[in-house]
C-alpha positions as CSV (number, residue, x, y, z in Angstrom):
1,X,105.2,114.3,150.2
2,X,102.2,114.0,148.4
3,X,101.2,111.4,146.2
4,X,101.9,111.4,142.7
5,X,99.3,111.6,140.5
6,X,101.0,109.4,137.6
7,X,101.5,106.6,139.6
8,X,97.9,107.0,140.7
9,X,96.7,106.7,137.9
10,X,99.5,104.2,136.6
11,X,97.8,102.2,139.5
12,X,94.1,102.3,138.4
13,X,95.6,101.4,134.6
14,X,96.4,97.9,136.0
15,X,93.0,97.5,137.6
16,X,90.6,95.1,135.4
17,X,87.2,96.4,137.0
18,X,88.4,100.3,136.8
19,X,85.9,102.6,135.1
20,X,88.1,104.0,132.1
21,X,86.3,107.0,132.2
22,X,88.0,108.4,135.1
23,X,90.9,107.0,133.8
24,X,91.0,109.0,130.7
25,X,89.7,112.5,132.9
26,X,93.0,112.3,134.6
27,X,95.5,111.4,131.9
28,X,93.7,114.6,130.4
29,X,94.7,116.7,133.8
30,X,98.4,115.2,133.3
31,X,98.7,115.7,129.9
32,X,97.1,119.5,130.3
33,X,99.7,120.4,133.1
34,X,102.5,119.0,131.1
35,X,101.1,121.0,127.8
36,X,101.2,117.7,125.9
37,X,98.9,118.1,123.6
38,X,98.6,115.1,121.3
39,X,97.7,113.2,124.7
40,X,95.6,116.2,125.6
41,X,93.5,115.8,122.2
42,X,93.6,112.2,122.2
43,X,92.0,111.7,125.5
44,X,89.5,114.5,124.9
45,X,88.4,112.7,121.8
46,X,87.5,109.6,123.6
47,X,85.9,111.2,126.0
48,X,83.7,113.4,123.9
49,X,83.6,111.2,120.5
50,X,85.7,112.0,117.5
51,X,83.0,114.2,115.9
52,X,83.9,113.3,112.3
53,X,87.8,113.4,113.1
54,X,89.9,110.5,111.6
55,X,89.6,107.6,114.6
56,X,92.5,105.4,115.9
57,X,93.1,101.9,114.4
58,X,91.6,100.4,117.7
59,X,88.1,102.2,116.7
60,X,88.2,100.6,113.0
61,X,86.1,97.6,113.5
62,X,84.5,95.0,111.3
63,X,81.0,94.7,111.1
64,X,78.7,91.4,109.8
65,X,75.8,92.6,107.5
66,X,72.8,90.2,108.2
67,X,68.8,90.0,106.5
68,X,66.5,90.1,109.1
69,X,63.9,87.0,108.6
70,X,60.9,86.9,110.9
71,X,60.9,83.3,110.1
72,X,64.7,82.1,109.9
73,X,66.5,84.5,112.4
74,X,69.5,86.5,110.6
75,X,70.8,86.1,106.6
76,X,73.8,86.8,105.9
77,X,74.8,88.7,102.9
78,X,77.2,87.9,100.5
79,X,78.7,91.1,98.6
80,X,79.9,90.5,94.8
81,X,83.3,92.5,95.8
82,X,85.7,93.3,98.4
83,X,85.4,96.9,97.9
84,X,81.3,96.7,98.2
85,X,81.9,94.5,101.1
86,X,84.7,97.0,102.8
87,X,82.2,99.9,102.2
88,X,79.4,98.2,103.9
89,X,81.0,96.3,107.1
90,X,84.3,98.7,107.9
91,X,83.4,100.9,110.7
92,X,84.9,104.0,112.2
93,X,83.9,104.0,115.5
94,X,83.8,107.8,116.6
95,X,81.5,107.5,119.9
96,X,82.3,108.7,123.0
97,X,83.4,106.1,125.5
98,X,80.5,106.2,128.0
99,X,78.3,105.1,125.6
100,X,81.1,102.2,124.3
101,X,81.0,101.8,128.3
102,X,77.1,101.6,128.5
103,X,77.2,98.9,125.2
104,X,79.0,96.6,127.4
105,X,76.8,97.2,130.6
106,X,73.7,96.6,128.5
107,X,74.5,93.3,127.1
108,X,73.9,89.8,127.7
109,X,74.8,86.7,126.3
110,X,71.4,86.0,125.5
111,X,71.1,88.9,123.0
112,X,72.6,89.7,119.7
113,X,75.3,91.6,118.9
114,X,75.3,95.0,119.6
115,X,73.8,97.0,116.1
116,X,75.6,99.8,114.4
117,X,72.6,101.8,111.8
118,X,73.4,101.7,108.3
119,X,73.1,105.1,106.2
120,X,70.1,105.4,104.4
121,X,71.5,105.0,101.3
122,X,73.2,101.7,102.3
123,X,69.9,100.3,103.9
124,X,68.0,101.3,100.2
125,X,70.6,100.3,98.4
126,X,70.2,96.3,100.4
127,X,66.5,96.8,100.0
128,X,66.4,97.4,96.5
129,X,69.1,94.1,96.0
130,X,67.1,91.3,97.5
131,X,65.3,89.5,94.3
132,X,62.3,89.9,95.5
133,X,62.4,90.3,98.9
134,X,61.9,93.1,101.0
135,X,64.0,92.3,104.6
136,X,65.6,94.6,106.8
137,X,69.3,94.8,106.5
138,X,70.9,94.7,110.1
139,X,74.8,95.4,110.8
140,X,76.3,94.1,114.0
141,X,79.5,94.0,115.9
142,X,81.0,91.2,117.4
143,X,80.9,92.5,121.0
144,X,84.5,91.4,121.8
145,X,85.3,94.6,119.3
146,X,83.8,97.0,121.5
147,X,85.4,95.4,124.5
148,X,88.6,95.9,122.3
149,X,88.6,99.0,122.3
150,X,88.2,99.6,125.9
151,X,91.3,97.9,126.7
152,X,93.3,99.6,123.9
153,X,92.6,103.0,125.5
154,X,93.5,101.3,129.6
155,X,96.4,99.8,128.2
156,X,97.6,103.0,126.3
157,X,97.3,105.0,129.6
158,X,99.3,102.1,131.6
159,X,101.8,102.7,128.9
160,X,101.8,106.2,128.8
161,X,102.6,106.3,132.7
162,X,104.8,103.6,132.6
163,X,107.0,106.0,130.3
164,X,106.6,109.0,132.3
165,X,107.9,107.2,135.6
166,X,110.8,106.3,133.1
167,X,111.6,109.8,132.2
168,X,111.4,110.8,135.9
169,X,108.2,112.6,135.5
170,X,105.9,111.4,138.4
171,X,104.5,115.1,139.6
172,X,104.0,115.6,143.5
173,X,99.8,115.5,143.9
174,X,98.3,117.1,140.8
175,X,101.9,119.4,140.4
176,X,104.7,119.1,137.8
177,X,107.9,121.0,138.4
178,X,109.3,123.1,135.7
179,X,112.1,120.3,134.8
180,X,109.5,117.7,134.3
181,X,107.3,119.6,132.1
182,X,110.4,121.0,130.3
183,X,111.0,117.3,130.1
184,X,107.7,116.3,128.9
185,X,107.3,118.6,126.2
186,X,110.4,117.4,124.5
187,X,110.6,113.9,124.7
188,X,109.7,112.3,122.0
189,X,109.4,108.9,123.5
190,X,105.8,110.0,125.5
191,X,104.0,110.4,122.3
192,X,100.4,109.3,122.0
193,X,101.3,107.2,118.6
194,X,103.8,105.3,120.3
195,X,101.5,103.5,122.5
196,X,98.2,102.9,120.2
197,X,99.1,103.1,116.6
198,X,97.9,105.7,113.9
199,X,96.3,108.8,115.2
200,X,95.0,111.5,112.5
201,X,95.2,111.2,108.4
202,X,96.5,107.9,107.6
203,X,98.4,109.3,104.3
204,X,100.3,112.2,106.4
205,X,101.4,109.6,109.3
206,X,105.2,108.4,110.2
207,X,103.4,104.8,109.8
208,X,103.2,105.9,106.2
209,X,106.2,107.7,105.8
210,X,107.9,104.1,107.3
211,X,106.4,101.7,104.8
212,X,107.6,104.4,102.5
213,X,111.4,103.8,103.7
214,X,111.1,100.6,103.8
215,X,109.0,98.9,100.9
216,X,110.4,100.4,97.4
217,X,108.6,100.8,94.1
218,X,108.0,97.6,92.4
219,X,110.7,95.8,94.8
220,X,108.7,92.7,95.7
221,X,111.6,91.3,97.6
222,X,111.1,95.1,100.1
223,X,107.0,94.3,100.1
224,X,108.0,90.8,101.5
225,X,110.6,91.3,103.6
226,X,107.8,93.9,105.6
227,X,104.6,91.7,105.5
228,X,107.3,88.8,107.2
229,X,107.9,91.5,109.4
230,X,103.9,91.7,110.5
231,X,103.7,87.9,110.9
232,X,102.1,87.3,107.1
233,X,103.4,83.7,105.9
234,X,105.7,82.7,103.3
235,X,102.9,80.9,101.8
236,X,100.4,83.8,101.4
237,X,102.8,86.4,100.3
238,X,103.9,84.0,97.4
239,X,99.7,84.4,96.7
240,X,100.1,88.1,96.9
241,X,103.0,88.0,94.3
242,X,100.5,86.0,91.9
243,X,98.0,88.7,92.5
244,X,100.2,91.5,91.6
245,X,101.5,89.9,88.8
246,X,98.3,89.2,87.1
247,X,96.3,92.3,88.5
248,X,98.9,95.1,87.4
249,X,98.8,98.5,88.8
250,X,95.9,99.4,90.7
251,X,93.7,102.3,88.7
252,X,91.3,105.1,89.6
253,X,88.9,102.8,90.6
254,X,91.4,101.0,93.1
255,X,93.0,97.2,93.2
256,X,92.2,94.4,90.9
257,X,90.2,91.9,91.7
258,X,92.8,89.1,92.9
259,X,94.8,91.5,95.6
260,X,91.2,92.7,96.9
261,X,90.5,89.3,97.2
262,X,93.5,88.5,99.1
263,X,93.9,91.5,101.4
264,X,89.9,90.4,102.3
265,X,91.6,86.9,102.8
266,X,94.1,88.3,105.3
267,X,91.6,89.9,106.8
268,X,89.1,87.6,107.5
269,X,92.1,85.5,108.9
270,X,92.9,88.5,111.4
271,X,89.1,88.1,112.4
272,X,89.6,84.6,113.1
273,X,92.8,84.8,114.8
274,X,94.5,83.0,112.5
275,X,96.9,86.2,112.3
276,X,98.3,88.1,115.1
277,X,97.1,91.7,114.0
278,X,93.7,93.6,115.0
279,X,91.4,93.0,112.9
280,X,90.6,97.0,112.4
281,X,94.6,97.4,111.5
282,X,94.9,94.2,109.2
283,X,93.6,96.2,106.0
284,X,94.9,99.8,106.3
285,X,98.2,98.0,107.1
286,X,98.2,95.5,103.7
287,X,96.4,98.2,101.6
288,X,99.1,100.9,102.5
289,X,101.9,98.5,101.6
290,X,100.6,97.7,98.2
291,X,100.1,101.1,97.7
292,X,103.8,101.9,98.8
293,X,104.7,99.1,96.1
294,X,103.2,100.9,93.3
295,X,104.4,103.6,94.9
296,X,101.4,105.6,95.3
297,X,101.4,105.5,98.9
């Protein structure tokens, strides 16, 4: 019998030095042969780049925006709100993942973070707001963020043939029987979402529809039952209550001041560690559950 080609690649999943590359080349043979096409897509779109397609919550990182001073190294800039601040530093990382790959092979701990442009209307805009001054604005990334994302997509694979074998779908060499891709194409439980989180439109997604059925309208009690739920503390969704309270209902222009303030809090915390959830899902997953409050979501 020949080898199967899930378990083969089940295999290279749990190797640390495997390129993930290849990995991803061959989850796109499985998931072609077993005509699963939200695997299919996903690992295409890694491999190519997302070309302006909404990116997982793995690729949302979190940038530092930094003066550069040819005298006193890197400035950091302060932003006068957390919507200017998320507009500046939130990234959607839509690269393919040879050149993620080739970020990681480049550096050294002796250089900076690696540097992600700014639009030229961001880099005017930080020109033009300096009192004075005339320094380059710079945006990094924390390197560990691109490394991140790496292991998100090896660890989704593993996953991904870890459920197969489950099902019983293993293939004999680079063939699936009828049954298994029968099998495969209606199982729910080998879906691309299940393994790494949000895929598409945030709004049309069954994460939404969930904080939907389970946060109602103006039930505070529901909104805290669900941030427990993602680890936040007793003590900051007592702050969150204060916010609400003496913010209102968000308008046009978005939340108030205080729950901006706050969901910038959390996330800065999931930056630091301080609370177990990635830093590039800590504000879709707050922001979407305030919105499902209001119910606006």
């Amino acid at each position: 019998m020949s080898s199967s080609i899930v378990l083969e690649l089940q295999h290279l999943a749990t190797e640390p030095d495997s390129d993930v590359a290849p990995l991803l080349r061959k989850a796109l043979v499985i998931a072609t042969k077993l005509k699963r096409e939200d695997f299919r897509s996903w690992a295409s779109s890694e491999l190519n780049g997302y070309d302006g397609r909404d990116v997982p919550e793995y690729r949302r990182l979190r940038a530092s925006i930094s003066l550069k001073n040819p005298y006193h190294g890197l400035i950091p800039v302060h932003f006068p709100s957390e919507e200017m601040f998320d507009l500046f530093t939130r990234i959607n990382v839509q690269d393919p993942i040879s050149n993620l790959i080739a970020i990681l092979d480049g550096h050294s701990p002796n250089k900076t973070n690696p540097i992600f442009p700014l639009s030229p209307k961001q880099e005017a805009f930080l020109l033009q707001n300096q009192d004075g001054l005339s320094l380059p604005p710079i945006r990094t990334v924390p390197i560990n963020q691109i490394e991140g994302i790496i292991e998100a997509v090896r660890t989704a694979i593993l996953e991904w043939t870890l459920k197969l074998e489950e099902e019983g779908i293993l293939g004999e060499g680079m063939t699936f029987t009828p049954a298994e891709k029968n099998k495969a194409m209606q199982s729910a439980d080998i879906r691309i979402e299940n393994f790494q989180g949000i895929l598409g439109n945030v709004t049309q997604s069954s994460v939404t529809q969930n904080l939907t059925l389970k946060i109602e309208k103006e039930d505070f009690d529901s909104l805290s039952r669900y941030l427990s739920s993602i680890g936040v503390d007793e003590k900051e969704i007592g702050e969150l209550r204060q916010s609400l309270e003496q913010d209102g209902k968000p308008t046009a222009k978005g939340f108030g001041s205080r729950v901006s303030q706050w969901i910038g809090k959390m996330v800065t915390k999931a930056a630091d560690g301080g609370w177990q959830v990635g830093i590039g899902a800590a504000a879709n997953l707050l922001s979407d559950a305030v919105k499902a409050y209001w119910g606006i979501l």
